[in-house]
Wavefront OBJ file of the C-alpha trace (Angstrom):
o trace
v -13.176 146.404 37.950
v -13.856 145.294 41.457
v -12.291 142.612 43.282
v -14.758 139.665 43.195
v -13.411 138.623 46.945
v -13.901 141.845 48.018
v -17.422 141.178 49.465
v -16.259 137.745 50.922
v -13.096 139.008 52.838
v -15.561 142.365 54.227
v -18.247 139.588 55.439
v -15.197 137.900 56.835
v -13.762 140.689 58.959
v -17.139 142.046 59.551
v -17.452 140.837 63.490
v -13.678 141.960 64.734
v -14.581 145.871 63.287
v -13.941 148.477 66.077
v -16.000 151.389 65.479
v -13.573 153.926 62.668
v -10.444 152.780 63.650
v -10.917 148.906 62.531
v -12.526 149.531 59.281
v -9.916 147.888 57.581
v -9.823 147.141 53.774
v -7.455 144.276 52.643
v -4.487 145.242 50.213
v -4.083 144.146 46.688
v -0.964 143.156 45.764
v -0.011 146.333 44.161
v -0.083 148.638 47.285
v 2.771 149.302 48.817
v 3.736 146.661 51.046
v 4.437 149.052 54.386
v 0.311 150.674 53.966
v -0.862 146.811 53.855
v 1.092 145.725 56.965
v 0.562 148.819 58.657
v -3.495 148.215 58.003
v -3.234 144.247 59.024
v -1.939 145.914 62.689
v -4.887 148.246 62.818
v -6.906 144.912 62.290
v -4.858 142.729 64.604
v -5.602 145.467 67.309
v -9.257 145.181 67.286
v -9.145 141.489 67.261
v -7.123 141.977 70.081
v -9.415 144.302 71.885
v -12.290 142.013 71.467
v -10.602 139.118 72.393
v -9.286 140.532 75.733
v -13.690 141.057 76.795
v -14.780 137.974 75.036
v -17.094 135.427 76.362
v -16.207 131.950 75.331
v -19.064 132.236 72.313
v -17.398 135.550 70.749
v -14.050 134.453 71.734
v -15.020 131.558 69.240
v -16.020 133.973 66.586
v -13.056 135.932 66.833
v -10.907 133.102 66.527
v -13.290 132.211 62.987
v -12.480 136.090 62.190
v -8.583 135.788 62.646
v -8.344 132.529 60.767
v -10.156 133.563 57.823
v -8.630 137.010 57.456
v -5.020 135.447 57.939
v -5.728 133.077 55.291
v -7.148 135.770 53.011
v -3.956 138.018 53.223
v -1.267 134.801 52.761
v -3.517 134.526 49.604
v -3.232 137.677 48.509
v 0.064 139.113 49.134
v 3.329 137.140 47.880
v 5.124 134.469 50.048
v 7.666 137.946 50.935
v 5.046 140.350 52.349
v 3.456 137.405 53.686
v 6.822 136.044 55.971
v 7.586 139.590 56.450
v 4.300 140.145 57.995
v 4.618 137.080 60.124
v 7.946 137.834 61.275
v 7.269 141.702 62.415
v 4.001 141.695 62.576
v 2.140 138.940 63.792
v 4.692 137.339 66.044
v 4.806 140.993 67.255
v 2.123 141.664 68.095
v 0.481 141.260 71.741
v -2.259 138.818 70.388
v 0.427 136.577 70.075
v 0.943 136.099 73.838
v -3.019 136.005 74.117
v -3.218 133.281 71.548
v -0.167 131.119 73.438
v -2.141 130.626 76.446
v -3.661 127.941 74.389
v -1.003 125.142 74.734
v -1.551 124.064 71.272
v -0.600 126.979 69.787
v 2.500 127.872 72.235
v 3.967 124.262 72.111
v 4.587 124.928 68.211
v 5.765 128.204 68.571
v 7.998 127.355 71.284
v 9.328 124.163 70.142
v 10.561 122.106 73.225
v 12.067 119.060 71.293
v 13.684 121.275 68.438
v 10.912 121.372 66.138
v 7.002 122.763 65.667
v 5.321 119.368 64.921
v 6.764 116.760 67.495
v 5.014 114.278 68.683
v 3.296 115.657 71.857
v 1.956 118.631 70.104
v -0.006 116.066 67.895
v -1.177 114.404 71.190
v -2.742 117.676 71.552
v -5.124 117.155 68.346
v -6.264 113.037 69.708
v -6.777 113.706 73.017
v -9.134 116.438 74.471
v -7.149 118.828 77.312
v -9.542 121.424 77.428
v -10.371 121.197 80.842
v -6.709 121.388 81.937
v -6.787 125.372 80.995
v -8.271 128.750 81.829
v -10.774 130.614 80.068
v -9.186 131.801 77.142
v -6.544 129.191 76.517
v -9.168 126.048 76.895
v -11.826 128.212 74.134
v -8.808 128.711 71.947
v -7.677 125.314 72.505
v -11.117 124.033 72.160
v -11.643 125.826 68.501
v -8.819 124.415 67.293
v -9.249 121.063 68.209
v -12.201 121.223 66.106
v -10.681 122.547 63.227
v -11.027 121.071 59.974
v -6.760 119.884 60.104
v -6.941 118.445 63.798
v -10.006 115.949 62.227
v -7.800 115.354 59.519
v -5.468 114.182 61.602
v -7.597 112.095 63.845
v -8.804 110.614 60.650
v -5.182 109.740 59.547
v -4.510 107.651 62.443
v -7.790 106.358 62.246
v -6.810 105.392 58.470
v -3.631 103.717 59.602
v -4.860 101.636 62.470
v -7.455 100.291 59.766
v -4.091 99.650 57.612
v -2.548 97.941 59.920
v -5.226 95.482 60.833
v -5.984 94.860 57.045
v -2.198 94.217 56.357
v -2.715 91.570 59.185
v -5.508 89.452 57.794
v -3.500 89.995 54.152
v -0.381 88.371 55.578
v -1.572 86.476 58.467
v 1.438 85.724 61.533
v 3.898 87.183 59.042
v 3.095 90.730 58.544
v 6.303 93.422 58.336
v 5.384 96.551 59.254
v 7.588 99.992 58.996
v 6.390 103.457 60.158
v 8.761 105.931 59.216
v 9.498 109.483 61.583
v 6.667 107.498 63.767
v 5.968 110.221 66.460
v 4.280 108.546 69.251
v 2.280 105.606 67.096
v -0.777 106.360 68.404
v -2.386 104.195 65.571
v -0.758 101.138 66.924
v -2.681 101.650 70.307
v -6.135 101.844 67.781
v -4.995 98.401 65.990
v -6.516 95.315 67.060
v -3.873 93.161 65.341
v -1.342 95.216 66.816
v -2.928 94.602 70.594
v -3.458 90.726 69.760
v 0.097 90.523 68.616
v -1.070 88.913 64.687
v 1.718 91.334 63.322
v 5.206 89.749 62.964
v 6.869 93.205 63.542
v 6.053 96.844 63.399
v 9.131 98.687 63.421
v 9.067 102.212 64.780
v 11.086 104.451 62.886
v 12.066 107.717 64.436
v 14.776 110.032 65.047
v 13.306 111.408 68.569
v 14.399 109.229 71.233
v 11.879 111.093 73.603
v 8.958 109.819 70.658
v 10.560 106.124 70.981
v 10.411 106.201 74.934
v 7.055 106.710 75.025
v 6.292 103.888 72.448
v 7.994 101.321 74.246
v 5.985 102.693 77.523
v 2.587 101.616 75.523
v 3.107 99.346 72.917
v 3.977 95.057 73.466
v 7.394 95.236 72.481
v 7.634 91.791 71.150
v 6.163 93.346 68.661
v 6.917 97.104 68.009
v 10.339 97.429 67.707
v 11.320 101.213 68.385
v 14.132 102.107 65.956
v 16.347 105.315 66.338
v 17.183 106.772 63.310
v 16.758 109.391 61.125
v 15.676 110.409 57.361
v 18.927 111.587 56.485
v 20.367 107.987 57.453
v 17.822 106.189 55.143
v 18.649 108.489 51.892
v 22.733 107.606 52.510
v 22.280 104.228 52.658
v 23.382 103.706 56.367
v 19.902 102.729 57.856
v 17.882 99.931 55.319
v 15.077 97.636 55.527
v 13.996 94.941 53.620
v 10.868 92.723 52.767
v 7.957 94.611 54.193
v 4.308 94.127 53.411
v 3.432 97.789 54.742
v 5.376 100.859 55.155
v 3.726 103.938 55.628
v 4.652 107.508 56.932
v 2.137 110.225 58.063
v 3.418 113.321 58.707
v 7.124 113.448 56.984
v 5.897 114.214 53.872
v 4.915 117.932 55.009
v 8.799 118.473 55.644
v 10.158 116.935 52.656
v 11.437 118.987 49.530
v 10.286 117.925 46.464
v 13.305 115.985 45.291
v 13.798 114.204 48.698
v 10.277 113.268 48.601
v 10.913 111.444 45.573
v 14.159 109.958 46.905
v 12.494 108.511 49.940
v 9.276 106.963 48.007
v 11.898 105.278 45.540
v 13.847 103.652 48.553
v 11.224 102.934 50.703
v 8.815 101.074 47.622
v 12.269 99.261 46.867
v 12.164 97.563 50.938
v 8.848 95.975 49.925
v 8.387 92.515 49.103
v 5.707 91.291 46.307
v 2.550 92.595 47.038
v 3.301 94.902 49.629
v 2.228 98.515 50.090
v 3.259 102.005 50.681
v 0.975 104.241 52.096
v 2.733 108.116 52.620
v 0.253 111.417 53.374
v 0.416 114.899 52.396
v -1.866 118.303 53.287
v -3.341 119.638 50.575
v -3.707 123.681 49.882
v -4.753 125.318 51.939
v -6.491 124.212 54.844
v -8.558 127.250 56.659
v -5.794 127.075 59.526
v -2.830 127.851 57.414
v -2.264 131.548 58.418
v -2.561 130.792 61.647
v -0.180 128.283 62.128
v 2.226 130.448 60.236
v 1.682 133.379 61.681
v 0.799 132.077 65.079
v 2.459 128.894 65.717
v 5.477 129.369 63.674
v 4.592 125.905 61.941
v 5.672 125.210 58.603
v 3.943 122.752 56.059
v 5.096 122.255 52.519
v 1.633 121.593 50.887
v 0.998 119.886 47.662
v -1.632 118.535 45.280
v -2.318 115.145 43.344
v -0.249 115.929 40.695
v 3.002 116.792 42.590
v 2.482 113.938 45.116
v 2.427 112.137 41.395
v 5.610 113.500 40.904
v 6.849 111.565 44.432
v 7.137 108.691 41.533
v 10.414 109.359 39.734
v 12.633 106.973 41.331
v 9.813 104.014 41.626
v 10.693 101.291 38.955
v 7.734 101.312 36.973
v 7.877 97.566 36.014
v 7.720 96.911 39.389
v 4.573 98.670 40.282
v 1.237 96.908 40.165
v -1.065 99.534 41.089
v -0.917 103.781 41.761
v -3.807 104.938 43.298
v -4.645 108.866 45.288
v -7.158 109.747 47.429
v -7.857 112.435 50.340
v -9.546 112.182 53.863
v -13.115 112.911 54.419
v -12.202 116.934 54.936
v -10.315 117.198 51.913
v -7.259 118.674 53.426
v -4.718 115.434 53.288
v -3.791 113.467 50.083
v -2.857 110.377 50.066
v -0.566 108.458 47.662
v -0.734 104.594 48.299
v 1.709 102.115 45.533
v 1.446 98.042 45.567
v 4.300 96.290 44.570
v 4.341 93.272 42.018
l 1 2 3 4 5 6 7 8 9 10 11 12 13 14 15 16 17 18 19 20 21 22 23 24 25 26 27 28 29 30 31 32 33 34 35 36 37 38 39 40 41 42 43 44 45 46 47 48 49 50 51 52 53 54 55 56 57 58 59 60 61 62 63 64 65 66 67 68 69 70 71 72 73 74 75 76 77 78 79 80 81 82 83 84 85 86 87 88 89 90 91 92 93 94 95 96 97 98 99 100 101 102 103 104 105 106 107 108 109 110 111 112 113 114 115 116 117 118 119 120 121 122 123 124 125 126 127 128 129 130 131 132 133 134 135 136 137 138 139 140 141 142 143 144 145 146 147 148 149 150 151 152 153 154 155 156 157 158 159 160 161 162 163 164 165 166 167 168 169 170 171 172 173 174 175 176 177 178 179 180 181 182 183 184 185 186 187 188 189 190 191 192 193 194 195 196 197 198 199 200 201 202 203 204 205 206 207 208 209 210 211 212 213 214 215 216 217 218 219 220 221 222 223 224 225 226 227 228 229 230 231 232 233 234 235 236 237 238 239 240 241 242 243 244 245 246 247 248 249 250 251 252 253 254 255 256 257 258 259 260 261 262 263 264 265 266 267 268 269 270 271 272 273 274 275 276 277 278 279 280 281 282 283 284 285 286 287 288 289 290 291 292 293 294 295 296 297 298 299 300 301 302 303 304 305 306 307 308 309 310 311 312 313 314 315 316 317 318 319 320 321 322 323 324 325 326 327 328 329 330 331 332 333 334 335 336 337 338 339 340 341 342
């Protein structure tokens, strides 16, 4: 019986084919695994090849090409062929040093402050440094700043400076604010209240002092509070907060096992006072850039749906919840999971 993808991955590849040598076929999950990587090389070459003569309209398509055919083979093969093919292949491979001259996609790789997601590589996805870069770095740049993910996350801080300003009028002169493993709080700098100092407090929880310098270089601090600390701190006991009327956290989530997911959600709903909320985000599967990042960037998400974000709720006493409600962004790619207290 044939493979009802089949047509959809061949439409896929169809621009990055190179005459004989490129005609490549993705595996099923039954070939052996050293014929499928040894094909996904054939068909990294002649993306290479193209991408090396590309104008900045081609190089575009190209870049469409790679991401869908990446995404297509993480779905196909298991998570093992699928790291192995990442780890020897990919990252192997001389696209890889073509792709890095996009600093996007080399800051994650490379890791400057220890790990792929820091704070400056999200800069990256608000602000616009195309013009900063060469030919193929700005166009590679450019398509991924466009990318399905890098709205998402625009529309997440978006979503939080809203939160913050509501919480405001909610709790007017009083408000309590944490943001836990804040990065740079780039949604304070969107937040009227925040600017016009109507929030009480907005603590700045984050274990990268580099993240908290640059917060108290932009934000009033008679407000924001920058606090050093780190995940690991909160789940012992040895860093606590306590009556709150917001806490949210945007990007942690990805990071977070299962069971220290629901660990955190339990302690952090339990620093809330009555009727405050907890707002905390997760990607959904799979966003169209997933094989890239993984295979490119070296960058790691642990992605979930409704139900296990659901799950996030083992530790929450229920009699103390008033209200459970999900939702995702306007791309569907993040899920959010907000709780009100009684």
């Amino acid at each position: 019986m044939q493979d009802p993808q089949r047509p959809l991955v061949r439409r896929a590849l169809e621009p990055v084919r190179h005459r004989e040598r490129n005609q490549l076929v993705l595996p099923v999950p039954e070939r052996p695994a050293e014929e499928a990587l040894a094909e996904a090389r054939v068909w990294l070459d002649g993306i290479h090849a193209r991408m090396l003569e590309a104008d900045d309209d081609v190089l575009h398509q190209d870049m469409h090409s790679l991401h869908l055919g990446l995404l297509t083979l993480r779905r196909r093969w298991s998570p093992e062929d699928w790291k192995a093919f990442c780890q020897d292949t990919a990252r192997k491979h001389p696209l890889r040093s073509f792709l890095h001259q996009c600093p996007f996609t080399r800051r994650a790789f490379e890791r400057p402050r220890g790990y792929a997601g820091d704070a400056a590589l999200i800069d990256y996805l608000y602000l616009d440094h195309a013009a900063d870069e060469l030919h193929a770095g700005r166009e590679i740049y450019r398509y991924m700043h466009q990318q399905p993910s890098a709205v998402s996350v625009r529309e997440r801080r978006d979503l939080l400076a809203r939160e913050l300003d509501a919480t405001a009028e909610r709790v007017p002169g009083e408000a309590r604010i944490l943001s836990v493993a804040c990065g740079h709080l780039r949604e304070a700098e969107a937040s009227a209240a925040v600017r016009e100092r109507r929030v009480r407090e907005l603590i700045a929880f984050d274990q990268d002092a580099l993240s908290l310098a640059e917060i108290s270089h932009h934000q009033p601090l008679d407000v924001v509070k920058p606090h050093c600390g780190s995940v690991r701190a909160l789940l012992a006991g040895k860093e606590s907060f306590a009556d709150l009327d917001f806490i949210y956290s945007a990007g942690l989530y990805d990071y977070l096992s299962d069971s220290v997911a629901t660990r955190l959600t339990g302690l952090l709903f339990n620093m809330l006072r009555a009727r405050g909320r907890l707002l905390v985000a997760n990607f959904a599967r799979f966003p169209p850039e997933t094989g890239y990042m993984e295979a490119f960037m070296d960058w790691w998400l642990l992605y979930r749906e409704e139900d296990e974000l659901r799950g996030f709720l083992g530790e929450v006493p229920l009699e103390r919840l008033a209200s459970v409600r999900l939702f995702r962004d306007g791309q569907d790619n993040v899920i959010y999971l907000e709780l009100v207290r009684r």
